[in-house]
N, C-alpha and C positions, 0 to 999 in steps of 0.2 A: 706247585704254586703256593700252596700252605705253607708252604716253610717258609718260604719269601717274604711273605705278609707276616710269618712269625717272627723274623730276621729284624725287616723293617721296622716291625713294633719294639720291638727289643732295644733296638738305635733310638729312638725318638723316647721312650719312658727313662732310658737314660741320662739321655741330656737333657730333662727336666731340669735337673738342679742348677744347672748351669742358663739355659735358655726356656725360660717359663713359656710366656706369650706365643712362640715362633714355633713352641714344641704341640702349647693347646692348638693351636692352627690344625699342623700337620697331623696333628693326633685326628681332629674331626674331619679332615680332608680323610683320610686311611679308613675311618671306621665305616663312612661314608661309602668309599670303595666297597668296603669288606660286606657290608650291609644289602649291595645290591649282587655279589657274587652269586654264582649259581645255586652253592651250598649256602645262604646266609647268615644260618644260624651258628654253622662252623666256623666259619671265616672269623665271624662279629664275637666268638668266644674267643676263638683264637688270638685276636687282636686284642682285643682287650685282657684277658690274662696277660699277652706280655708286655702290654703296657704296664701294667700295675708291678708285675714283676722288676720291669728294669727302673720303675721311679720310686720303691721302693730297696733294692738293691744299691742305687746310686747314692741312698741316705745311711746306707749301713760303713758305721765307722768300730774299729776295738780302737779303746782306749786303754790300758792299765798301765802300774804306774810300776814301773823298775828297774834297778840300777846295775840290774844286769840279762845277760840275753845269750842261749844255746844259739844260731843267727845259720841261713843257709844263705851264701853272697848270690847274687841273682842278676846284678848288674854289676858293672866294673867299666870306669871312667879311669883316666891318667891322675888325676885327684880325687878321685873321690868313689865309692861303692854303695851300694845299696842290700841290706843286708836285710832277709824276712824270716820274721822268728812268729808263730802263733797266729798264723794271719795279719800281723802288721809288720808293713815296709818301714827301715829306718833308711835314711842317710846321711853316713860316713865321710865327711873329712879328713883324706890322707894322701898327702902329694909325693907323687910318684910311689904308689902304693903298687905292691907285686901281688896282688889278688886275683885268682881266675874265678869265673863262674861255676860253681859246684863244693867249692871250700865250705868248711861245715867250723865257724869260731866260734870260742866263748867270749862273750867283750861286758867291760865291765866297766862303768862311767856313770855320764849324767846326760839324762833327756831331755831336749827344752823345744819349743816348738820354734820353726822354721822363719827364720828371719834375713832377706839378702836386701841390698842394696837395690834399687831400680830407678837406672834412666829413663829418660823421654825415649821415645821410639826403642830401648834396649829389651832385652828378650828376659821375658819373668821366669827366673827362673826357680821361684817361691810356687807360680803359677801354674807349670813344669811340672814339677815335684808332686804337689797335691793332686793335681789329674793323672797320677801314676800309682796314686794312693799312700803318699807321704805327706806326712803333717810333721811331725819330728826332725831334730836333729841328734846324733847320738854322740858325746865326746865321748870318745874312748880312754880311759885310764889306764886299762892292764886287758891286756888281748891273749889268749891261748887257741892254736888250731887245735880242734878236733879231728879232722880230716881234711887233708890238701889232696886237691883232687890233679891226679898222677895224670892227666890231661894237661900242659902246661902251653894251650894254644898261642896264648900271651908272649912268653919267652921266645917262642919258635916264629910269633910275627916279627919280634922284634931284630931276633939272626937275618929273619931274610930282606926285610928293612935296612939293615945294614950293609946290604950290598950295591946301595944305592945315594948315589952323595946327595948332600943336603937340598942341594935344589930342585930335584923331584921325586925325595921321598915322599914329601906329602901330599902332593897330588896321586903316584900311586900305592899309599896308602889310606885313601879317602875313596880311592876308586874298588881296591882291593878289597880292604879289609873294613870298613864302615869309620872311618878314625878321623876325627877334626880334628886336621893340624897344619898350620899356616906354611905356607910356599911359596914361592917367587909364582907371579901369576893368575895369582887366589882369586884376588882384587878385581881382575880380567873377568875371569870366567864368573864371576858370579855377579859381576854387572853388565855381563851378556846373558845373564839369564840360564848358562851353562850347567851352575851348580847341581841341578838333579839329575843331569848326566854322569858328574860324576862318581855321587851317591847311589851305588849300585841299586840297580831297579828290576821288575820283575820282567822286562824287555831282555836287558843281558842274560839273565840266568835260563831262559827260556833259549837264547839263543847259545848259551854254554851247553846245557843239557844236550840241544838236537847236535851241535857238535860231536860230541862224545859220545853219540849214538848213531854219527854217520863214521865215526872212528872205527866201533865194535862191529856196527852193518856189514861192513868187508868182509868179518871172518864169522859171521856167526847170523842166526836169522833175526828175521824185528822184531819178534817178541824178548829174545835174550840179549840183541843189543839194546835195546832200551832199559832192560834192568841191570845190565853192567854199567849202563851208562848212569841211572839213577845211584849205584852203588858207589861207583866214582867221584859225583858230585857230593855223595855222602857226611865225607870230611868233612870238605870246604862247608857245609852248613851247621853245621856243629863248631867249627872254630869260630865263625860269626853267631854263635847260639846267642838269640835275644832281640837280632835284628828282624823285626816286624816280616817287612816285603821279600825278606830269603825265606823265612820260616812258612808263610804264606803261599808263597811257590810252590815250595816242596813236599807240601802238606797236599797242594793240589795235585802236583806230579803223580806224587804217590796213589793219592787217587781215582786219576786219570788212568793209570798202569791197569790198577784193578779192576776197574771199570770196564775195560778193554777185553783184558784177558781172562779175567776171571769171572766179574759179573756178566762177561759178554753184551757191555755196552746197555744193558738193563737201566741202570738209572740215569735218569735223565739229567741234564744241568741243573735246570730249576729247581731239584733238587738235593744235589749232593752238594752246590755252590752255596745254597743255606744255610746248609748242615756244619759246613766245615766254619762259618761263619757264626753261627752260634755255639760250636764247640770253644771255639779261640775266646769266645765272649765269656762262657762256663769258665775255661781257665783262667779268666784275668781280664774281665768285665772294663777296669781301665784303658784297655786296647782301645776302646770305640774313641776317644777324645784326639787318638793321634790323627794326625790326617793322613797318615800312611796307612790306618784303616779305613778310614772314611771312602778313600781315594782307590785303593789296594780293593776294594770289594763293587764300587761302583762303576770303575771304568770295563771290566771283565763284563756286567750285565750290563753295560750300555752298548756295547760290542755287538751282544747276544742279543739283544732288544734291535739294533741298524740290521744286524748282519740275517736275520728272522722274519723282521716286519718290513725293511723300505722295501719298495717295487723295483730295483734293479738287479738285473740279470748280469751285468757284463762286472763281471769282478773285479777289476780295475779303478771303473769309477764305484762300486762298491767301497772298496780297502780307502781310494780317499775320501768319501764323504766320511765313513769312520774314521779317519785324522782331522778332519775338521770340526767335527761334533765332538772330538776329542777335545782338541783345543779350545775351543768353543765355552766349553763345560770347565778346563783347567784358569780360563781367564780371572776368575775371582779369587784363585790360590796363587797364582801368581804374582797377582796387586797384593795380598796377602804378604806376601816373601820378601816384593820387592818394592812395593806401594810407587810401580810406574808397571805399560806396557811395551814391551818393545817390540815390535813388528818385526823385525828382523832374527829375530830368535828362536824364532820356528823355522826358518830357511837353514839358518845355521846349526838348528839340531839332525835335521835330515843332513848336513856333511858329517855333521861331529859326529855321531852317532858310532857310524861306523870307526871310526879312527878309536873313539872309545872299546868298542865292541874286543876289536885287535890288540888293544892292549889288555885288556881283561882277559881274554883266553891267554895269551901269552905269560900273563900274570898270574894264572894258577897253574899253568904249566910248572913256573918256575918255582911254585908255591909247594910243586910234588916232587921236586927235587932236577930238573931240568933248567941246566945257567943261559938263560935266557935275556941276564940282566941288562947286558949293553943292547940290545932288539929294545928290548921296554925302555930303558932312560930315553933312546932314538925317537921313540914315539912321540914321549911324554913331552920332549923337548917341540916335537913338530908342533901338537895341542900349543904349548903355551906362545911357541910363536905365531900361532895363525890367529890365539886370541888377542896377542899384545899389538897384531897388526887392525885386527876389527874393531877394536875399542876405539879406534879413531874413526871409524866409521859409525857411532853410534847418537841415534836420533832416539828419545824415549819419551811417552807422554806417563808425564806425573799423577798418581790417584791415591789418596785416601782408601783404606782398606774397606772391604764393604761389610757393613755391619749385619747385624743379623735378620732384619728385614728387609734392606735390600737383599740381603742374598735370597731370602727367602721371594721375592717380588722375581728376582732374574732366573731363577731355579724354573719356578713355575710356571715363567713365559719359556725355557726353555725344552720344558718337558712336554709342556702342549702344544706348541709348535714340531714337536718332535713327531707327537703321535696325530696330528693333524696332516702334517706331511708326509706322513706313513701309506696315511689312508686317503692321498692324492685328494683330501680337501682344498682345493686353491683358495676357495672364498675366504676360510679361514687363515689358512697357515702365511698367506701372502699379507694381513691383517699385521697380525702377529707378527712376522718378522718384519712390517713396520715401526710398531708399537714397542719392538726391542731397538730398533736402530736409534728412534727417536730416544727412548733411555739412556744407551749407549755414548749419545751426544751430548744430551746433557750430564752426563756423568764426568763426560772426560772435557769440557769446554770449562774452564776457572770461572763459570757468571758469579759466583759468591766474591771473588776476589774482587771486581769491582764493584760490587753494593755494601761492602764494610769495610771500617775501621778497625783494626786489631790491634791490640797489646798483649803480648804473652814474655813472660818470666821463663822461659824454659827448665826444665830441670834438666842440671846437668852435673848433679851433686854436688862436691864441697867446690864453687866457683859462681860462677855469674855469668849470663848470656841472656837478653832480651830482645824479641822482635817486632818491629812496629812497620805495619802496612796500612798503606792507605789506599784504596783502591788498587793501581796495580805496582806503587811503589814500597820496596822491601827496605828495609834500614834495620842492622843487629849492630849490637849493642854490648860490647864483649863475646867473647866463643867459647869461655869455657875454657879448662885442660885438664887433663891428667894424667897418671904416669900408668895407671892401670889398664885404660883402655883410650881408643884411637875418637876422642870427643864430637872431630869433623864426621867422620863418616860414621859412626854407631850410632850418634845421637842428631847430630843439627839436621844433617843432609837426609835421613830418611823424615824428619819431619818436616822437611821445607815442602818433601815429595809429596807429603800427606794434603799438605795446602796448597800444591798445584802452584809451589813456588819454583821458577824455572830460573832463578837468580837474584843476586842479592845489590842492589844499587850500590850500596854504602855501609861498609861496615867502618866501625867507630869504637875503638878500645881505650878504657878510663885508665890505664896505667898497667906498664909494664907485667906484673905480678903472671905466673905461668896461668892460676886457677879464672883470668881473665881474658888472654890471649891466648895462651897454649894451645887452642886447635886452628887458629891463622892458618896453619901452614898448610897442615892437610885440608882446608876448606878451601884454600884458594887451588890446591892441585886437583880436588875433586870435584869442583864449585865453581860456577861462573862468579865472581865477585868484580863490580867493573870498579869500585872506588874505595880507597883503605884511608882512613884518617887516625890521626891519636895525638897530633900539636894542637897546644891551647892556641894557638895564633890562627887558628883555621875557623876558628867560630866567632861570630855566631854563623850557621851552616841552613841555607834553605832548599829543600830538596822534595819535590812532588808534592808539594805543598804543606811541606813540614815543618816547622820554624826550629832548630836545637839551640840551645843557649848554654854556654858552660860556665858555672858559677864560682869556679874554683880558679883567680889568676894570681895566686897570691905567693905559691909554694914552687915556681918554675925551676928556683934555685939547690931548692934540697937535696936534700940525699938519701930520705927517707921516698922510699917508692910509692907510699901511701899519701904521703903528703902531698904529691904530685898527680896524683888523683884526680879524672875529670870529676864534675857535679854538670851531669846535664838535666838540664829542664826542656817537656816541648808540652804540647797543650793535643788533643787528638780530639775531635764532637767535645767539645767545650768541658772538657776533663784533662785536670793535668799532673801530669807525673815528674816526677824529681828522681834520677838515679844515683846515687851517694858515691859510687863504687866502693872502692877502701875508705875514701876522705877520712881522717880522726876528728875528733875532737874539734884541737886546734884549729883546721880550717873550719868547722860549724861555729868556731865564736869572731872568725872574721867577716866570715858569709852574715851572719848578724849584725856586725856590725855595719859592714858594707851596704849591705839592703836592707830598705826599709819593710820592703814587702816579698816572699820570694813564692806564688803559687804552687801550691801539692794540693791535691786530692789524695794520690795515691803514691803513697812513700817506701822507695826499696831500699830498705836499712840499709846502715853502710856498715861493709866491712863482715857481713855475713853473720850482722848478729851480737860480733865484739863489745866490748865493754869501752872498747877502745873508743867506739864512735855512739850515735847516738844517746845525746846527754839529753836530761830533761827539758831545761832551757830550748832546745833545740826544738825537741818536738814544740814544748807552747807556741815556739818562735812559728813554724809551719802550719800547726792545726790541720792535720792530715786525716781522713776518714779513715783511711787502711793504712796498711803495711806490709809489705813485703818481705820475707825472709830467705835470701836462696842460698841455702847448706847443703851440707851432705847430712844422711842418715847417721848417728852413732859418730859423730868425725873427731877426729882424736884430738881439735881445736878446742872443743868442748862448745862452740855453738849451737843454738843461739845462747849468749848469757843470759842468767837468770835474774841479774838488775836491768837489763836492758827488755826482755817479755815485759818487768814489773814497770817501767817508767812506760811502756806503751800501753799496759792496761790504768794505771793511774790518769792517763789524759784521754780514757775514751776510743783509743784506737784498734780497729779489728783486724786481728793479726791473720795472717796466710803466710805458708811457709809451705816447701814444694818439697821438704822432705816429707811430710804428712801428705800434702794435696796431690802433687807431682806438679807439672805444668800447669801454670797458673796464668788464664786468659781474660782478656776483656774487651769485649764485642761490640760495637757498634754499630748499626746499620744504617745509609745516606743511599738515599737512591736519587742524589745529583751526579749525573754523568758526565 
């Protein structure tokens, strides 16, 4: 039980740097624990040493400064590698790079620190990098191998990849072999909730293993089938070397064997289950951030903890209350992934499961040289039709991710309700699983959606997309696009999720240009959207009590796309906003002309910033508190100009721009219903 407590403390001094407050909590809840154990003085050492140690460890960085690097590759991405030279991780920029894990180069360049682009809802992958202990990027100039490692796992996934046409290679090679790569399907399964089924887990491999050890059982006894069987599985963990939940397994397996046979069952879980978890932590202390460690080490002792302490005898409903407390406990990772829950996705993992299961065996069959191929395309084709029929059956409630106190609030009610119900407290634990339902409700019920006003600029890099709600009415406001990634579903639609937005009244785009409309299309095929607008003739438009006014009817005839540009106006809690889109110049000295008066508070530059637009006249002519700027990071428009920042600070105006901020909101709160 020492280790445990070692283990635990280890996890929580680590993620200091990351989560102060949530981490003091749990630290003084632990030492607490530790303080009243039988041994006190043990425990409360214990505990506190590795506290100290992991929030210290989590502050140790090397830095030095060099233009070249002996480097051992350690990771290997389709673009890109991770290469650790002296205790420090670099990562490598290089598309469709032929690097395996265990290459030993000399790389010679310039190091500069870590810089990506970042959407709204899109995945940080600067964020990423750093909790894996990369700060750096390395350009590479002039590269020499020192040793290529005569393992060439990489080449050899890729022959047996090729025996499989395009339309489900990627599904099983994401099943297979760990590899994110887009398929006919994708889109399905992972808005059923599917996706970590197909991302092999330590459920398959456990069920690979006993496979291959009721293969050997035939001809040989259980103690030697199981170690032909661990032998076997061997390879296949070694060609995925790096992947967390394999390496994890088989580190236990291997354990488990000796355990068995050798120490004759001598150690007990509590601790060799620590042990191996502060060993993984020794080798690479960054492990703890993934949640394939978080997850990978807690659902095993929560197993251990139902399947030890609850009061039932009949194994049956044992095995499922451990699926529900399973579930239970995965609910907050899930909102996490997919910022909704879907109820139905637990029914349909107990089908999938197995069809997965069958393909996977079948898939390292053919992986040891067994043409198995047309059996698996068969499969894989069943998988994508039975998703592409469910998705039309699918119902999901929308949530916001839960942050670090609530998770810490739901943990806690979870854990004491756990060990309340253990020890057949009713008074308590029946309390308690009120006091979680009631959470539960207000969690997933939108009540903020109807007590505010919103305006948010979304970031959606080099484009323009704004959404204004008014209690329970949605209205956007361009959609963004780009050529790089899919703007509807990466960026708007998980953050509509986040606000418990279940659709969109009114969408309204200023003018043709892609970086304004270009996600339309996929937002209406993924998105309930009931109303599309974009003719001047349509406004003025009132809508849940929203007035828009389009400023701009002067340019209907051009030819220029910019000049064709809405300018809408609307007012929200007695605040009002002007959106410019492209508009130039020219229309702002008509729009002057024209009106005498035209209210802003809150001004969203036209044109992204251009030089093109926003002249100084203009601003005097508005007198705008703020200003809006929504670009892209670095964008090769050269946005925002630097006469255009200079005429907004000369009239007083406080600039926000969502390349710097990211999404840029403004809140109001009415609690007339």
């Amino acid at each position: 039980m020492i280790l445990l407590f070692a283990l635990i403390s280890l996890v929580i001094g680590l993620y200091f740097r990351y989560h102060l407050l949530p981490c003091i909590i749990l630290s003084l809840i632990l030492l607490t624990i530790s303080f009243f154990r039988g041994r006190k003085k043990l425990y409360l050492l214990v505990s506190t040493s590795c506290l100290l140690i992991g929030v210290i460890t989590s502050y140790i960085s090397f830095h030095y400064e060099s233009n070249s690097y002996d480097a051992l590759v350690v990771e290997v991405k389709e673009n890109y590698y991770i290469a650790s030279s002296r205790l420090k991780k670099l990562y490598v920029y290089e598309k469709d790079n032929k690097k395996e894990v265990g290459d030993i180069i000399h790389i010679e360049g310039e190091k500069k620190e870590l810089d990506f682009s970042l959407l709204e809802s899109g995945f940080d992958f600067k964020d990423y990098l750093n909790k894996k202990g990369i700060d750096y990027e390395f350009k590479v100039k002039r590269e020499n191998v020192i040793f290529s490692n005569p393992l060439r796992f990489r080449d050899y996934q890729e022959k047996f990849l090729s025996h499989f046409s395009d339309e489900y290679r990627g599904l099983i090679a994401s099943m297979l072999l760990a590899r994110n790569e887009d398929y006919n399907g994708k889109d399905n399964l992972d808005s059923l909730h599917l996706n970590r089924l197909i991302n092999t887990s330590g459920i398959y491999y456990g069920i690979y293993l006993s496979f291959f050890t009721f293969i050997f059982s035939i001809f040989f006894k259980k103690k030697w089938a199981k170690l032909l069987g661990l032998v076997l599985f061997t390879p296949y963990v070694f060609s995925l070397f790096g992947k967390f939940s394999l390496m994890r397994f088989y580190v236990f397996a291997v354990f488990r064997y000796f355990n068995e046979y050798v120490f004759k069952k001598k150690v007990p879980f509590l601790t060799y289950y620590p042990l191996i978890g502060i060993g993984f932590l020794i080798f690479d202390y960054h492990l703890v951030y993934q949640d394939s460690f978080i997850l990978g080490f807690s659902i095993p002792l929560l197993v251990q903890l139902i399947s030890h302490s609850f009061p039932i005898t009949r194994l049956r409903y044992k095995k499922m209350l451990i699926g529900v407390l399973i579930l239970i406990f995965f609910i907050p990772f899930d909102i996490k992934y997919h910022n909704e829950i879907y109820p139905l996705s637990y029914p349909l993992q107990v089908i999938f499961t197995p069809i997965f299961t069958l393909l996977g065996l079948l898939g390292i069959f053919s992986l040891y040289g067994l043409p198995l191929y047309p059996l698996i395309e068969l499969i894989a084709h069943l998988i994508i039709s039975i998703s592409s029929f469910m998705v039309n059956l699918k119902f999901a409630i929308f949530l916001p991710a839960m942050n670090e106190y609530i998770c810490l609030f739901y943990y806690g009610l979870y854990f004491v309700f756990c060990y309340y119900y253990s020890i057949r407290f009713r008074l308590i634990y029946k309390y308690l699983l009120l006091v979680l339902s009631v959470f539960s409700f207000c969690y997933i019920t939108p009540i903020n959606n109807g007590l505010t006003d919103s305006v948010t600029f979304i970031n959606v890099g080099q484009g323009d997309s704004c959404l204004i709600t008014h209690k329970y009415t949605s209205v956007l406001i361009d959609t963004g696009g780009s050529i790089y990634t899919d703007i509807g579903q990466e960026c708007l639609i998980p953050y509509f999720k986040s606000r418990r937005i279940y659709d969109i009244d009114l969408v309204i785009t200023t003018h043709d240009d892609y970086d304004h409309m270009g996600a339309l299309a996929s937002l209406e095929n993924h998105f309930t959207v009931k109303n599309y607008i974009k003719e001047v003739d349509k406004f003025p438009i009132d809508i849940g009590g929203i007035h828009f006014t389009n400023y701009n009817t002067f340019s209907t005839s051009s030819n220029e796309e910019n000049d064709k540009s809405l300018v809408i106006g609307f007012s929200l809690s007695n605040v009002d906003f002007l959106i410019m889109g492209d508009a130039p110049i020219s229309v702002e000295k008509q729009m002057m002309k024209k009106y005498r008066h035209i209210p802003c508070d809150i001004l969203k530059v036209g044109h992204h910033g251009s030089d093109t637009s926003t002249s100084d006249e203009f601003v005097k002519f508005l007198s705008p508190k703020e200003a809006i700027i929504s670009a892209g990071k670095n964008n090769k428009y050269g946005h925002p100009h630097k006469s255009v920042i200079q005429t907004l600070k000369n009239n007083n105006v406080k600039i926000r721009s969502t390349f710097i901020e990211g999404s840029i909101s403004y809140t109001y709160y009415s609690f007339a219903l």
